[in-house]
N, C-alpha and C positions, 0 to 999 in steps of 0.2 A: 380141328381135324375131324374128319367122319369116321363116325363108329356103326358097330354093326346095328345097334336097337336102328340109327337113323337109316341102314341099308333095307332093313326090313321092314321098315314105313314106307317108303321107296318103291318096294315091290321086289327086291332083288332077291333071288335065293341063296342067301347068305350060310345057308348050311354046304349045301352044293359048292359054293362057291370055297368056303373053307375046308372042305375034304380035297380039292386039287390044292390046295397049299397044305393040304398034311397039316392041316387044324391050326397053325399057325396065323394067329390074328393077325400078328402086325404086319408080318409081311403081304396078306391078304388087305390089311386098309392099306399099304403101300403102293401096292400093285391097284386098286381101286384110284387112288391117287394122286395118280403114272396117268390116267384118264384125261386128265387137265392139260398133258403135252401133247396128246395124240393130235393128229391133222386128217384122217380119215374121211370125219364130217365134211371137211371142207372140200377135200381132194373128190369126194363123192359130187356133193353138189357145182363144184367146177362141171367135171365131167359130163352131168345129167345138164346141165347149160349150155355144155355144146354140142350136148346129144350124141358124146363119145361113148356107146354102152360096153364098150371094151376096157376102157378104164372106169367108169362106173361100176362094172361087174369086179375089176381087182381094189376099187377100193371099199366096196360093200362087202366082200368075200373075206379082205384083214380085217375091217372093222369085223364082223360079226364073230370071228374068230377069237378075237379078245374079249368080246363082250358075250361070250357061251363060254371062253375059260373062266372070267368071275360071276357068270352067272347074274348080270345085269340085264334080269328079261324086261323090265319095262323099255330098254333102246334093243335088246336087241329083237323082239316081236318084231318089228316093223323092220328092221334091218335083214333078217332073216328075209321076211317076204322079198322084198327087193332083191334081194342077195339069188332070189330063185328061179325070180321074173330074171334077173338081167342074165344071169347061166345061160339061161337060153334066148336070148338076145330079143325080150319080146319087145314089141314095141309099144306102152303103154306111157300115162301119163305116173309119172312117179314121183311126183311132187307132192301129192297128198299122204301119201307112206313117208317122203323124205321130211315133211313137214310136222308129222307125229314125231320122230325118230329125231329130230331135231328139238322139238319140244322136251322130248322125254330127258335128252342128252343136256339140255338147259337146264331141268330141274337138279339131273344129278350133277353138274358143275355147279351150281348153286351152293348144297350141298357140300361138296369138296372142299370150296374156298369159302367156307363161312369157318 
């Protein structure tokens, strides 16, 4: 199970992160956890593959949403960007933001299930 020392090697701001859960550890690595079922990632990169930026923008906008409630800024930096290009429907290559953010979201799945 992941603990906080290994969130704050991570990069996450695990202070931040446990004052929205009312300092409550477990439910905070729980809720970190819950990460491992999410489909965002994938729902995101469907989208951006078929150059849907309307549902790339809803699923970049839930993802970043969970990932600024636990305060996981190494996926959500690059999530946010995106999340800000597609609001406004720009039209950019986003594969190299999605390809960070996919990285970052490897390491903390990593992580999770070790």
């Amino acid at each position: 199970m992941i603990t906080v020392d290994q969130l704050n090697a991570f990069g996450a701001d695990t202070k931040d992160g446990l004052s929205r859960c009312m300092g409550m550890e477990a439910l905070y690595l729980r809720l970190v956890g819950m990460m491992a079922q999410d489909n965002h990632m994938e729902a995101l990169k469907a989208a951006l593959d078929q150059g849907d930026l309307d549902a790339a923008f809803e699923a970049a906008h839930a993802l970043k949403g969970v990932l600024a409630n636990l305060s996981l800024t190494p996926v959500l930096t690059p999530v946010s960007e995106m999340t800000e290009l597609l609001r406004t429907r720009t039209k950019t290559d986003y594969m190299p933001m999605y390809a960070e953010a996919e990285r970052q979201m490897s390491a903390l799945l990593t992580l999770i299930n070790s």
